[in-house]
MARKOLLUM-523760 format. One line per field, with one value per residue (C-alpha): chain; x, y, z; residue number from 1. Coordinates in steps of 0.2 Angstrom, whole numbers, plus 2048, in hexadecimal, padded with zeros to 3 digits. Layout:
<sites>
chain = (A  ...)
east = (X  ...)
north = (Y  ...)
up = (Z  ...)
n = (NUM  ...)
</sites>
This chain:
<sites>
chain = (A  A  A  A  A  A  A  A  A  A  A  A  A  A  A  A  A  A  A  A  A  A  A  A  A  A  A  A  A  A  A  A  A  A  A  A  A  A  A  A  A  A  A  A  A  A  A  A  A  A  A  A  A  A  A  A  A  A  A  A  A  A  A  A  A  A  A  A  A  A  A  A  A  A  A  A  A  A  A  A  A  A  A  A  A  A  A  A)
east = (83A  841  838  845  83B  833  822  814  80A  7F9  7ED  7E8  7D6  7D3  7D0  7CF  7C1  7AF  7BA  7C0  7D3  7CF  7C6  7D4  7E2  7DA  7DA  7ED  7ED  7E3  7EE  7FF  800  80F  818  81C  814  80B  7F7  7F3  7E5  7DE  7E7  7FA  7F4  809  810  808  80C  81C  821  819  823  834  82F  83D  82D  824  833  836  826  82B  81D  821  821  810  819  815  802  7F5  7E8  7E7  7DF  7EB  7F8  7EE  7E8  7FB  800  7F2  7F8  80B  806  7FB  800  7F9  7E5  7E0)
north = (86A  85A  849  840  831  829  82D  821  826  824  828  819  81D  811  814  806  808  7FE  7F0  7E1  7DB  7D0  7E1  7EC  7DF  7DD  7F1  7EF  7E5  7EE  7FF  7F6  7E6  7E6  7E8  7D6  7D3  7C5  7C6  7BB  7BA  7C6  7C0  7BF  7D1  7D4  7CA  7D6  7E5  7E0  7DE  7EC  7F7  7EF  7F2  7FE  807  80B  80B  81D  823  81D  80E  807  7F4  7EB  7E6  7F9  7F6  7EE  7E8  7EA  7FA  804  800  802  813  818  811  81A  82A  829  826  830  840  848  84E  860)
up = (7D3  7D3  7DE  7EB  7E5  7D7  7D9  7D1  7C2  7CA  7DA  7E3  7E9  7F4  808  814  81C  819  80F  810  80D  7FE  7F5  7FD  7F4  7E5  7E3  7E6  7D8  7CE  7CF  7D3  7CA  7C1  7D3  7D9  7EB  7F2  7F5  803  80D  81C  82A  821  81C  821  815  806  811  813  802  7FD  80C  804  7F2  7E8  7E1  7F2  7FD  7F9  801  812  812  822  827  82E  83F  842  841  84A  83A  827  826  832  826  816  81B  81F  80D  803  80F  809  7F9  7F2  7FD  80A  806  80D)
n = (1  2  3  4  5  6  7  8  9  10  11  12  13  14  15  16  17  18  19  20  21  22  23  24  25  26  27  28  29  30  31  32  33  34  35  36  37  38  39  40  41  42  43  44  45  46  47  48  49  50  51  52  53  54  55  56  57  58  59  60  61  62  63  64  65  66  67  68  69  70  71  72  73  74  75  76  77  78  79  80  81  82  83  84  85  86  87  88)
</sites>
């Protein structure tokens, strides 16, 4: 069985819910460092999402743009979703 996309080596535990952008971005960095995108502060939360959505390594799981949500969280809980899979 063969992926349609390049999947990442890794789970990224993190759910968006009871923290705060700066720890939710710095988990970002933690697990996806080596991928270039900017860490700005909580209310230009898009500009991260954003790059993240356009990024060759994410852009295969269907991350959507942030002009599609309403906050941070909505977003992150959508990108965790996409890329770690579906749970039960």
């Amino acid at each position: 069985m063969t992926s349609v996309h390049k999947k990442i080596n890794q789970f990224f535990p993190v759910v968006p819910v009871h923290i705060s952008w700066e720890d939710y971005a710095g988990e970002l960095v933690m697990y996806f460092g080596q991928e270039s995108f900017p860490i700005v502060s909580e209310e230009n939360w898009q500009e991260t999402a954003t790059a993240i959505s356009g990024s060759p390594t994410f852009s295969s799981y269907g991350v959507p743009n942030a002009s599609t949500f309403s906050t941070w969280q909505e977003w992150a809980y959508e990108f965790s979703t996409l890329v770690n899979g579906k749970t039960r």
